[in-house]
C-alpha positions as CSV (number, residue, x, y, z in Angstrom):
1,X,-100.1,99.8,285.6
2,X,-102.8,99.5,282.9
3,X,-103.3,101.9,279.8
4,X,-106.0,102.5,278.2
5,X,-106.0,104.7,275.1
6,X,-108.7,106.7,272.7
7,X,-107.6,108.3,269.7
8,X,-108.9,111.9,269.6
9,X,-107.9,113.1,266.2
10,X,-105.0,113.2,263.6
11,X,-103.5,116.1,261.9
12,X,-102.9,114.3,258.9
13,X,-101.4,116.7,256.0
14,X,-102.7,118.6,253.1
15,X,-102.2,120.4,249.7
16,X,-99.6,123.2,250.5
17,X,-99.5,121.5,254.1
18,X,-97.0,118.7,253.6
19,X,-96.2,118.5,257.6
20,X,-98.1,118.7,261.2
21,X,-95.7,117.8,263.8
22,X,-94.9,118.2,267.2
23,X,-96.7,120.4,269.6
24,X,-97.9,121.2,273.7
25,X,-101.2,121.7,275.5
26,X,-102.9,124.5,277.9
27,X,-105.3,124.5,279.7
28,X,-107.5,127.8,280.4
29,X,-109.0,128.8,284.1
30,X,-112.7,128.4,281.5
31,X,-111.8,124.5,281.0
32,X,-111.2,125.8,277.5
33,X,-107.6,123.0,276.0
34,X,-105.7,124.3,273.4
35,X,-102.6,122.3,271.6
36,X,-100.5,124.3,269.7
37,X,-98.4,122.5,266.9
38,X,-96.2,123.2,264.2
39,X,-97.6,123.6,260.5
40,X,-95.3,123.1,258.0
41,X,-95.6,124.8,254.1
42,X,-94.0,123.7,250.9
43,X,-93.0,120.9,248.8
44,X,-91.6,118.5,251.3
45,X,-91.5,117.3,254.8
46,X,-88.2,118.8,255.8
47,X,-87.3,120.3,259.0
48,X,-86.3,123.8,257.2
49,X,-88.9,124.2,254.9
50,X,-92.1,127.5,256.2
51,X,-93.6,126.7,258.9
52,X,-96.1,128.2,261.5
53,X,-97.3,127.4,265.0
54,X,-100.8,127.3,264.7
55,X,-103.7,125.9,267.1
56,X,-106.8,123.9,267.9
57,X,-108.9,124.2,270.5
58,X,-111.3,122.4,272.9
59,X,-114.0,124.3,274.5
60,X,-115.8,121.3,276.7
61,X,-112.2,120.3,277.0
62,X,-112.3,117.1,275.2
63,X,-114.0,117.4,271.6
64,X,-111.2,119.6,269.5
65,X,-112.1,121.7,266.5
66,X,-109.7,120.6,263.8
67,X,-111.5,122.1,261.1
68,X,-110.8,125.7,262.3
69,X,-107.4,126.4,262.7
70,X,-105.7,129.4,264.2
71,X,-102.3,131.1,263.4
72,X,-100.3,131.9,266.5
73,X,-97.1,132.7,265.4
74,X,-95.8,133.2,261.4
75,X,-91.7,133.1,261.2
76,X,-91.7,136.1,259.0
77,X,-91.9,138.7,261.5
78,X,-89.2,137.7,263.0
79,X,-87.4,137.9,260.3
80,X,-86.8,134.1,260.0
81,X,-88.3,131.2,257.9
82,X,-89.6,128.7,260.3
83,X,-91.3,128.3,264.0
84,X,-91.6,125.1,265.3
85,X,-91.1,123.2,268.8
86,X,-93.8,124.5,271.3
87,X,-93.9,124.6,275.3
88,X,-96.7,126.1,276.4
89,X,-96.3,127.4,280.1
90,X,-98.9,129.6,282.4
91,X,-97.6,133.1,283.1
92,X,-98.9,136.1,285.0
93,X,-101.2,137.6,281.8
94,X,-102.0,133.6,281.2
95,X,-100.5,131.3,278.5
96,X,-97.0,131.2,277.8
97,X,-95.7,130.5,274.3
98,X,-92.1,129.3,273.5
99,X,-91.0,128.3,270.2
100,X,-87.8,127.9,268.5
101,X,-87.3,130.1,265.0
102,X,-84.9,129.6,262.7
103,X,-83.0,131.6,260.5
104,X,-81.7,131.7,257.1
105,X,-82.9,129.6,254.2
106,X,-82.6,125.9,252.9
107,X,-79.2,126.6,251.3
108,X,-76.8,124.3,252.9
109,X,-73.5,127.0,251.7
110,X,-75.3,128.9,254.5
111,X,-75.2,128.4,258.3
112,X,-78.6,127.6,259.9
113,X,-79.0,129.9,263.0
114,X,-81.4,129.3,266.2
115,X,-83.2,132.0,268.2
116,X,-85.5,131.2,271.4
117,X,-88.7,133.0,271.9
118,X,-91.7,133.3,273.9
119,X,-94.4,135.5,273.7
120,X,-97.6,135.8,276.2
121,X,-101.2,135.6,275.5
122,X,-104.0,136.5,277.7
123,X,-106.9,134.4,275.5
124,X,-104.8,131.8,274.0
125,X,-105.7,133.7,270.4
126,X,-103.8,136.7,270.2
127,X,-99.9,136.8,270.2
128,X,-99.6,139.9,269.1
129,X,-97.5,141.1,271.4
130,X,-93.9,141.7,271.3
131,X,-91.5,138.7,271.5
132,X,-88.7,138.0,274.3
133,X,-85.7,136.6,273.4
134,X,-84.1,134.1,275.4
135,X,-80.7,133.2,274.7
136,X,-78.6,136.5,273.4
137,X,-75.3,135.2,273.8
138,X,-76.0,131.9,272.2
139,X,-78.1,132.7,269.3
140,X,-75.7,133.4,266.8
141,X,-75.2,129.2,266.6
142,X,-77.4,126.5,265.7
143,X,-79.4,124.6,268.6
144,X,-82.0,122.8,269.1
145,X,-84.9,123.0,272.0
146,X,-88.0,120.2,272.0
147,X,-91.3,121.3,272.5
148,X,-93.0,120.6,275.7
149,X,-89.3,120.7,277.0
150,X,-89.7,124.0,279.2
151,X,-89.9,123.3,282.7
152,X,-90.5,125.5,286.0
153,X,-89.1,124.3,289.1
154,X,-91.0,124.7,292.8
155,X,-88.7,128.0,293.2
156,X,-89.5,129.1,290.1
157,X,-87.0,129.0,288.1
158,X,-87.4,128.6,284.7
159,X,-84.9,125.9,283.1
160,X,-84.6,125.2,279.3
161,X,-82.7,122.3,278.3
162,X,-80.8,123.1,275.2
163,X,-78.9,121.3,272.5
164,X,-76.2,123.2,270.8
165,X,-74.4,122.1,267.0
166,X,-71.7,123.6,266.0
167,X,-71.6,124.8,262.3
168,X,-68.3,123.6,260.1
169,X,-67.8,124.4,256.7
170,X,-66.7,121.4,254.1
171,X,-66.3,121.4,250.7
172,X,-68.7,124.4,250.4
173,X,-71.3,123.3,252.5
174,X,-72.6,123.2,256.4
175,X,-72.2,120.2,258.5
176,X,-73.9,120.0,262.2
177,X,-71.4,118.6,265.2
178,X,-72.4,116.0,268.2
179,X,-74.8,118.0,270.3
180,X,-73.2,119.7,273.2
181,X,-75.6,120.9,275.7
182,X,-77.0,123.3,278.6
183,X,-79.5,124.2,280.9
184,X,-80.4,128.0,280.9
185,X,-82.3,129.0,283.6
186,X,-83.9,132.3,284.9
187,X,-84.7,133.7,288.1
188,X,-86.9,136.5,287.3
189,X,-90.1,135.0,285.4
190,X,-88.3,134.8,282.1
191,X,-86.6,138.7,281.8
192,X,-83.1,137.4,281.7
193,X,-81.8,134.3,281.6
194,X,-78.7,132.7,282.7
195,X,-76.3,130.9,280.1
196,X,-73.3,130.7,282.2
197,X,-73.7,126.9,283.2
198,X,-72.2,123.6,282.6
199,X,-71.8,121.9,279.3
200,X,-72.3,118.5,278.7
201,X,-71.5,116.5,276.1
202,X,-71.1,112.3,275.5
203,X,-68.1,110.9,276.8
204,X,-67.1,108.6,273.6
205,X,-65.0,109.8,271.3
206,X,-65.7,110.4,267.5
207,X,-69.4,109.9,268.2
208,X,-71.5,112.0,265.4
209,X,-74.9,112.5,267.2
210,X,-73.5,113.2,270.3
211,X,-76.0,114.4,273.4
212,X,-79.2,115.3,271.2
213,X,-82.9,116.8,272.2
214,X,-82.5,117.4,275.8
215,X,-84.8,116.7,278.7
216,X,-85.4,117.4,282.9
217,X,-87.0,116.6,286.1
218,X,-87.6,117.8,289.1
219,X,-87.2,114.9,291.6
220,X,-89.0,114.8,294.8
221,X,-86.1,115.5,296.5
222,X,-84.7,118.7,295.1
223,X,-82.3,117.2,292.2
224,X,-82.8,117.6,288.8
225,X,-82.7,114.7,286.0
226,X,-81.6,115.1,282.9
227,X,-82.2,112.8,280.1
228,X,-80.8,113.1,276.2
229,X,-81.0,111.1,272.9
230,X,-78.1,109.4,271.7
231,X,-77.5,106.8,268.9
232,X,-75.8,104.3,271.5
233,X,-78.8,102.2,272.0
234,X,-80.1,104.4,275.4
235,X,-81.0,107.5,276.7
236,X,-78.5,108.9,278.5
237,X,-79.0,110.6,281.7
238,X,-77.2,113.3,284.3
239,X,-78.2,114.7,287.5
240,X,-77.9,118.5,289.1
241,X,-77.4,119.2,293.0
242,X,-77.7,122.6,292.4
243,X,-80.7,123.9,290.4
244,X,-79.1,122.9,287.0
245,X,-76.0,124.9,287.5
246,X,-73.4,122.3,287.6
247,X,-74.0,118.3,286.6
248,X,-72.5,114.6,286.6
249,X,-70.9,113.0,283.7
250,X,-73.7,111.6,281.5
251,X,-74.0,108.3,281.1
252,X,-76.2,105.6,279.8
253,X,-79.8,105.2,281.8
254,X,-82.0,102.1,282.3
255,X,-84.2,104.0,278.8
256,X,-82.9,101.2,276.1
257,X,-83.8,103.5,272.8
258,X,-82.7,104.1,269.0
259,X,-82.3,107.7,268.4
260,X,-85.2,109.1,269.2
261,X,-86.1,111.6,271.7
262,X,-88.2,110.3,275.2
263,X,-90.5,112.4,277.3
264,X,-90.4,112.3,281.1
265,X,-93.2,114.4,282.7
266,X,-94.4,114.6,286.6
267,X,-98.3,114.3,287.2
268,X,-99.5,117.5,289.5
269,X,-102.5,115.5,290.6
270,X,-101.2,112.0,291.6
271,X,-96.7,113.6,292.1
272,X,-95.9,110.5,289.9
273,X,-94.1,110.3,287.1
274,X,-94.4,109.1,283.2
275,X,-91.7,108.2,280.7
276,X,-92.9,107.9,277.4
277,X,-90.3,106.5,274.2
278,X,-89.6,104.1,271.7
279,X,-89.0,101.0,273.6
280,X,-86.7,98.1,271.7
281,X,-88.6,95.3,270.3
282,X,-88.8,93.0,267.3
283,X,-87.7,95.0,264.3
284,X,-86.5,94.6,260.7
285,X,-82.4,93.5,260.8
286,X,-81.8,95.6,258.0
287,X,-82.2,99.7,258.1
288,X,-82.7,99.2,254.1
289,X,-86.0,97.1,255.1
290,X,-89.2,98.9,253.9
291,X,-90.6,98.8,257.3
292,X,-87.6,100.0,259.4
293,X,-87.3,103.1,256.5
294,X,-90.9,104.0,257.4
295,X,-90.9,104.1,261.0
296,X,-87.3,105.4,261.4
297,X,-87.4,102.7,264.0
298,X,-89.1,105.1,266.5
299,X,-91.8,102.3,266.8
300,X,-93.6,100.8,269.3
301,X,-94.7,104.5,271.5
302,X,-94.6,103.4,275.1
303,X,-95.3,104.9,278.8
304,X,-93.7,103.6,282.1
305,X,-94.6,105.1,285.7
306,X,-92.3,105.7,288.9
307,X,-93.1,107.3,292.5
308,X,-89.7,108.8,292.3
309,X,-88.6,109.8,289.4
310,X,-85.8,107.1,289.3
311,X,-87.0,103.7,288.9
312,X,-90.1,103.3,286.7
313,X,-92.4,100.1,286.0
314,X,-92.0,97.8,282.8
315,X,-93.8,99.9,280.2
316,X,-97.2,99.8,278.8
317,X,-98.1,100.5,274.9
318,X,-100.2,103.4,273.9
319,X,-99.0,102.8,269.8
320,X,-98.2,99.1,268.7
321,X,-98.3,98.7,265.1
322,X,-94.7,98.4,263.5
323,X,-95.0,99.8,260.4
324,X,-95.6,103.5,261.6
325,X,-92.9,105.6,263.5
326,X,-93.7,107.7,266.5
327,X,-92.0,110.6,268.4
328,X,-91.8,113.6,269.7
329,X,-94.1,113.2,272.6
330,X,-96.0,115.6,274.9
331,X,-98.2,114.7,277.9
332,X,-100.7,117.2,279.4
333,X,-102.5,115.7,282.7
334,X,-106.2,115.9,283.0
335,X,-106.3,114.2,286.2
336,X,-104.6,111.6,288.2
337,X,-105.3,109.2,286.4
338,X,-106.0,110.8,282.7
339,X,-104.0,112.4,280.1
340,X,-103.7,113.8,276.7
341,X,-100.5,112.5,274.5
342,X,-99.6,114.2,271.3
343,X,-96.8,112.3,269.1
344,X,-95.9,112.2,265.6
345,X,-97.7,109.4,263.9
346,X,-96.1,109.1,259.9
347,X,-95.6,105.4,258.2
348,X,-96.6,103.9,255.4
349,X,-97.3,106.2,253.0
350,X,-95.8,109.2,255.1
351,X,-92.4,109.5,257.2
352,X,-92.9,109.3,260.6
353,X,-92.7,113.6,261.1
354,X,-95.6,114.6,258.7
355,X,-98.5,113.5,261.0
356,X,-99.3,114.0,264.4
357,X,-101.9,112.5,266.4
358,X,-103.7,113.4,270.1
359,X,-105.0,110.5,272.3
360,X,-106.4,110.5,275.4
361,X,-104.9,107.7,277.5
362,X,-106.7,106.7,281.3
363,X,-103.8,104.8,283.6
364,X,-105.1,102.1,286.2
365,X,-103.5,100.3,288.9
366,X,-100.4,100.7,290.7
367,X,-96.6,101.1,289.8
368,X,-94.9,98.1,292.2
């Protein structure tokens, strides 16, 4: 496999717009791309400061219009203080958007609290329309869904992979526990959805980060993969006979990774799959190195391919330089053999989380 990349465009920030980070694409029946992304308000970079999903579009499909910016979805009427992490999904009336909103205010004497929405949109421009909630019997807690995390199976069901944190109180402020996780899934397009399925969590004892940002598959034979971020030098990984009901123990995958969350997508056109992290390679020794504080050590961004889902090729760099810090990745496929990749993009003068950039990446050759 060869990669060859084009950078389309960063969303770099601004006055009173001190973050642009992660985000999903869509493409409309018109050829019309939209990515939708999370724009952050305030006077830092931090994950519970205001923040909106907003868009950019593409009308020829290639050639985005960053200067005009659209609104999708403000936190206040919802009565919460922040939107971020976006899947975008098709639906019946056309785009589907899910985000995650959360509650509450920066105070750290209170308890930060999760809700899980979509909302649909027939144009891509108008979500005006009344929000679903996903998760009732969950939502009183703290979790954490990616964006371009959502995924819908060949029967249809609808599976979101969810990280929960459990709130303790010390000393008169919150602290977050390991992640624990789930897969809630619906059978009925999204009305209801089931939370009465497996947890997971990392089978080491007094580990603080636990099983973080969750991820799955559909393999070509019916199973599902998970995959989750963990601060054990991998990605772990656990697989589902059953639709994502039940699971087996997690445990470490061929992903060698810091903590730092990795994106595993399938191509419609070509059936093959791409994993795309923060591969290990030469790096300061020392966290307190000026390099290593910049780039979180989510640095180099690379992309491996498999025919089954399982084993994948040695990877391929679509971000090399060191001294910047990539993540959260989402990959929209134009074709088999071309894609758009949105990532965070900070270092230097930034942290890795305050900028993100789109490129356009064309894949040639063969895995094996």
């Amino acid at each position: 496999m060869r990669v060859i990349t084009k950078k389309l465009f960063d969303l770099s920030p601004r006055e009173n717009n001190t973050r642009n980070s992660e985000g999903d694409f869509f493409r409309f029946t018109d050829g019309r791309i939209m990515f939708a992304y999370c724009r952050f308000t305030g006077s830092s970079w931090d994950d519970n400061i205001h923040s909106d999903i907003c868009a950019v579009y593409a009308n020829d499909g290639k050639n985005f219009d960053t200067e005009n910016i659209c609104t999708l979805v403000k936190p206040e009427r919802l009565g919460g203080h922040n939107a971020m992490c976006v899947t975008l999904r098709p639906c019946e009336k056309g785009v589907r958007l899910y985000f995650l909103l959360k509650k509450e205010s920066e105070n750290a004497s209170v308890p930060l609290r999760s809700e899980y929405y979509y909302i649909d949109s027939i144009d891509g421009y108008d979500f005006s329309g009344e929000p679903v909630l996903c998760f009732p019997k969950i939502h009183e807690s703290y979790y954490v869904v990616n964006n371009n995390r959502v995924e819908i199976l060949e029967s249809g069901r609808i599976i979101i992979p969810v990280a929960n944190h459990k709130a303790t109180l010390f000393e008169g402020h919150y602290h977050y526990a390991a992640g624990v996780d789930k897969f809630v899934y619906s059978d009925d397009g999204g009305r209801t959805f089931n939370e009465d399925v497996q947890e997971l969590s990392l089978p080491i004892d007094g580990n603080r980060a636990g099983l973080q940002e969750p991820g799955v598959i559909e393999l070509p034979d019916g199973r599902l993969y998970a995959y989750f971020r963990t601060d054990t030098g991998y990605q772990y990984e656990s697989f589902s006979n059953d639709q994502g009901i039940t699971w087996t123990d997690p445990k470490p995958s061929q992903f060698e990774s810091p903590l730092s969350p990795m994106r595993i997508a399938k191509n419609p056109y070509s059936k093959k799959y791409y994993a795309i992290r923060n591969p290990y390679m030469e790096r300061p020794e020392s966290p307190e190195h000026p390099r290593f504080r910049n780039t979180w050590g989510r640095t180099p961004l690379a992309i491996s391919e498999s025919t089954d889902g399982i084993h994948y090729s040695s990877f391929e760099l679509i971000e090399s330089d060191l001294h910047y810090g990539y993540c959260y990745p989402a990959i929209f496929f134009l074709s088999e053999n071309e894609a758009l990749v949105s990532y965070c993009s900070g270092g230097v003068d930034l942290i890795p989380l305050q900028r993100t950039t789109v490129t356009k990446i064309s894949i040639k050759g063969d895995s094996f």
